[in-house]
VEXSEFI-380927 format. One line per field, with one value per residue: x, y, z of N, C-alpha, C, O, CB in turn; residue in three letters; residue number from 1. Coordinates in pm, 1 decimal, decimal comma, padded with zeros to 6 digits, always signed. Glycine has a CB too. Layout:
BEGIN
nx = [X/...]
ny = [Y/...]
nz = [Z/...]
cax = [X/...]
cay = [Y/...]
caz = [Z/...]
cx = [X/...]
cy = [Y/...]
cz = [Z/...]
ox = [X/...]
oy = [Y/...]
oz = [Z/...]
cbx = [X/...]
cby = [Y/...]
cbz = [Z/...]
rest = [ALA/...]
nr = [NUM/...]
This chain:
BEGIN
nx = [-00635,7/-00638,4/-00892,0/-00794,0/-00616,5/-00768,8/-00857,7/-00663,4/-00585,6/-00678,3/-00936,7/-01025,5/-01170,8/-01399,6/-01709,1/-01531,5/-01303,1/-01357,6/-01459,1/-01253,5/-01103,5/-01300,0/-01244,8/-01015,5/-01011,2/-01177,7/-00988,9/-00801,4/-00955,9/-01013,3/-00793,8/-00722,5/-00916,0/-00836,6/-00582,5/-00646,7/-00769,5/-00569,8]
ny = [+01223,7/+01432,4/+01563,5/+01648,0/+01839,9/+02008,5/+02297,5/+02461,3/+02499,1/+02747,4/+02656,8/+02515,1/+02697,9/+02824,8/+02697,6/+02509,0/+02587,9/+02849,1/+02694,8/+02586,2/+02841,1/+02967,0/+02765,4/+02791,4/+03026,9/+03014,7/+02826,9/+02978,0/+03177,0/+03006,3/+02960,6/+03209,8/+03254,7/+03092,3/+03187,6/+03457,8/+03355,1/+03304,3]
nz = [-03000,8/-03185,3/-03054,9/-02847,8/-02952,4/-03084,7/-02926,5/-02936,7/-03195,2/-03472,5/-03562,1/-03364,9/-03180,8/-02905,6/-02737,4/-02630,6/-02603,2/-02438,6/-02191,2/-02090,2/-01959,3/-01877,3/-01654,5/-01581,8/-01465,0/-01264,4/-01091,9/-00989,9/-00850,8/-00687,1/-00529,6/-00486,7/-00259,7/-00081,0/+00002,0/+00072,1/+00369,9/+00521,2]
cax = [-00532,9/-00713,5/-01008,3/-00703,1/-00548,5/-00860,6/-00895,6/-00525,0/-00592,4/-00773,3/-01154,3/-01102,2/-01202,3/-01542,0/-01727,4/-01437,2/-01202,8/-01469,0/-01516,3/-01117,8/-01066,3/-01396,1/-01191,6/-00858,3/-01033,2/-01233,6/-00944,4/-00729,3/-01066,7/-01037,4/-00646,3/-00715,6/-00991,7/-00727,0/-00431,6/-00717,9/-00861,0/-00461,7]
cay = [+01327,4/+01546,9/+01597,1/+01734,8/+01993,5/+02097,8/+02409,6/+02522,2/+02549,0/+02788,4/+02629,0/+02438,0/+02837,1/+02795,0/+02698,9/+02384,1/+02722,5/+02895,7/+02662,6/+02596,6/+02930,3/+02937,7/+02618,6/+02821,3/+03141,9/+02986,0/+02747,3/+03089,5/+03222,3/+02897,9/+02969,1/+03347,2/+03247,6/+03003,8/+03310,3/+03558,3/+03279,4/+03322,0]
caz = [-03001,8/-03245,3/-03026,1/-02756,8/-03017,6/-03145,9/-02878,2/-02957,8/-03321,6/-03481,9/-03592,4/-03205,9/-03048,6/-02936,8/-02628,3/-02523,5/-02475,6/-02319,0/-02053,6/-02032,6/-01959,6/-01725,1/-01511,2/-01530,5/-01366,5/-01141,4/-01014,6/-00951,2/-00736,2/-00533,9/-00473,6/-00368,1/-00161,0/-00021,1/+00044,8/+00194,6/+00426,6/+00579,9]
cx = [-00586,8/-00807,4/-00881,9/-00673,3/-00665,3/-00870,5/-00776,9/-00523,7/-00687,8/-00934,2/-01158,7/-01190,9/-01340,4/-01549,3/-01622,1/-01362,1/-01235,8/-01449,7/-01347,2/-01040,8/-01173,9/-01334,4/-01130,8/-00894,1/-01094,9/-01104,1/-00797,0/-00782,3/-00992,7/-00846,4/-00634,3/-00774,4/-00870,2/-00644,6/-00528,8/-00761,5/-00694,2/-00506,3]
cy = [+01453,1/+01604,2/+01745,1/+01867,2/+02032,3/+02278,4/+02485,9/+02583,1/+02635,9/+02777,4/+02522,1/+02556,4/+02800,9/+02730,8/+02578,0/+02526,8/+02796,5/+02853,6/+02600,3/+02680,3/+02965,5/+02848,7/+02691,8/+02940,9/+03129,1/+02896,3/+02878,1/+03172,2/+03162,4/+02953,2/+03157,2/+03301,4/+03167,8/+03108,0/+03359,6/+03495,6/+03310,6/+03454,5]
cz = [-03067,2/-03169,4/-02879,1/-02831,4/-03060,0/-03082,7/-02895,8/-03118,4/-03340,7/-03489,2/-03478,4/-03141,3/-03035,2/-02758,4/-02547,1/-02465,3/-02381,9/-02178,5/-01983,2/-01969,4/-01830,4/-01575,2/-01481,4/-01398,7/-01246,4/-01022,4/-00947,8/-00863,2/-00642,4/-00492,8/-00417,8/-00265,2/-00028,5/+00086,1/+00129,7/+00336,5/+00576,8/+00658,1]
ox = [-00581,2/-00826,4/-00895,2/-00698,1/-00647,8/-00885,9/-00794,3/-00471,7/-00783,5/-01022,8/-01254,9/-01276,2/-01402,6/-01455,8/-01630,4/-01356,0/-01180,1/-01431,2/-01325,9/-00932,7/-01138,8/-01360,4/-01136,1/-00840,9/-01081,0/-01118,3/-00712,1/-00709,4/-00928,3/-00830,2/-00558,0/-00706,6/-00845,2/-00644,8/-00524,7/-00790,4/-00716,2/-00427,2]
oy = [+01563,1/+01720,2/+01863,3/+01979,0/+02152,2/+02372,0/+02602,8/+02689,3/+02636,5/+02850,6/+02445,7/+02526,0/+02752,6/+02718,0/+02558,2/+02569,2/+02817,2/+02924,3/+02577,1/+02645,6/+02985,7/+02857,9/+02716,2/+02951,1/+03200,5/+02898,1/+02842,3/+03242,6/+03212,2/+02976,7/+03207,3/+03296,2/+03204,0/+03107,0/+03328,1/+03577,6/+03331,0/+03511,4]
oz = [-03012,1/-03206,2/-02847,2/-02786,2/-03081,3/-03161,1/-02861,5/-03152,5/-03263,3/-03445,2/-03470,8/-03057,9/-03129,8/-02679,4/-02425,9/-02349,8/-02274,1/-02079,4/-01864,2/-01921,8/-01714,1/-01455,2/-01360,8/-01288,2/-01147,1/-00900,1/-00866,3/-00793,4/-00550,0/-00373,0/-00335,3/-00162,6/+00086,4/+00209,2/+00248,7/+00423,5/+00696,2/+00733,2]
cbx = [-00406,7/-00776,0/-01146,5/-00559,8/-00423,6/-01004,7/-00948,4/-00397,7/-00603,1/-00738,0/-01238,3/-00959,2/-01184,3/-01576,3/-01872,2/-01292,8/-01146,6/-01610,3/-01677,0/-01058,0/-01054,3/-01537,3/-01107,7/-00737,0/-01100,0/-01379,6/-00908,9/-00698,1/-01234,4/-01079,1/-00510,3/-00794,0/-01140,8/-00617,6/-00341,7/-00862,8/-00926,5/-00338,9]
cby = [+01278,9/+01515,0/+01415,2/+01657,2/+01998,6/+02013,5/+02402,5/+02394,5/+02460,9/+02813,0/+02525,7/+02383,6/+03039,6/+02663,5/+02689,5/+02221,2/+02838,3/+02840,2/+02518,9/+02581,4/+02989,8/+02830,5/+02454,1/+02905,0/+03234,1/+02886,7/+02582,3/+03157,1/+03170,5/+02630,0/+02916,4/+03494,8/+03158,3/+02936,9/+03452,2/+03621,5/+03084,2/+03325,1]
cbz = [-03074,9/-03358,0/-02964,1/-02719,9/-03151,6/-03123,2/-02747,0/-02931,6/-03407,5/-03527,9/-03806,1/-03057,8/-03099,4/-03102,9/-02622,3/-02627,3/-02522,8/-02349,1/-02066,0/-02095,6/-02093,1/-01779,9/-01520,6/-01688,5/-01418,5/-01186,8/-01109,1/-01045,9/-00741,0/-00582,0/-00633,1/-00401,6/-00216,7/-00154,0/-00089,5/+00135,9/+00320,5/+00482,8]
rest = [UNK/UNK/UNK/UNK/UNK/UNK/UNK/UNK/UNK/UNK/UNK/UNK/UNK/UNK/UNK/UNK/UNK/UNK/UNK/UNK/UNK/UNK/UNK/UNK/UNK/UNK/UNK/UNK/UNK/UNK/UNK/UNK/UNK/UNK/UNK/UNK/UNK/UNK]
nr = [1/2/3/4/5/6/7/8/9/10/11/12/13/14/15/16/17/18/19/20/21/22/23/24/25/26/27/28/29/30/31/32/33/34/35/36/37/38]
């Protein structure tokens, strides 16, 4: 459970948010690419 809240708290910031934030933007690419493909 701790290892979950770690990136929500402050001394989690660090490359887990990084690359949570890397998934979120890339998985918002794949859903334009999606719309334009219309």
């Amino acid at each position: 459970m701790s290892k979950l809240a770690a990136p929500i708290t402050p001394g989690g910031i660090g490359s887990k948010s990084i690359l949570f934030f890397a998934r979120r933007i890339n998985y918002s690419l794949k859903i334009i690419d999606l719309i334009n493909d219309y």
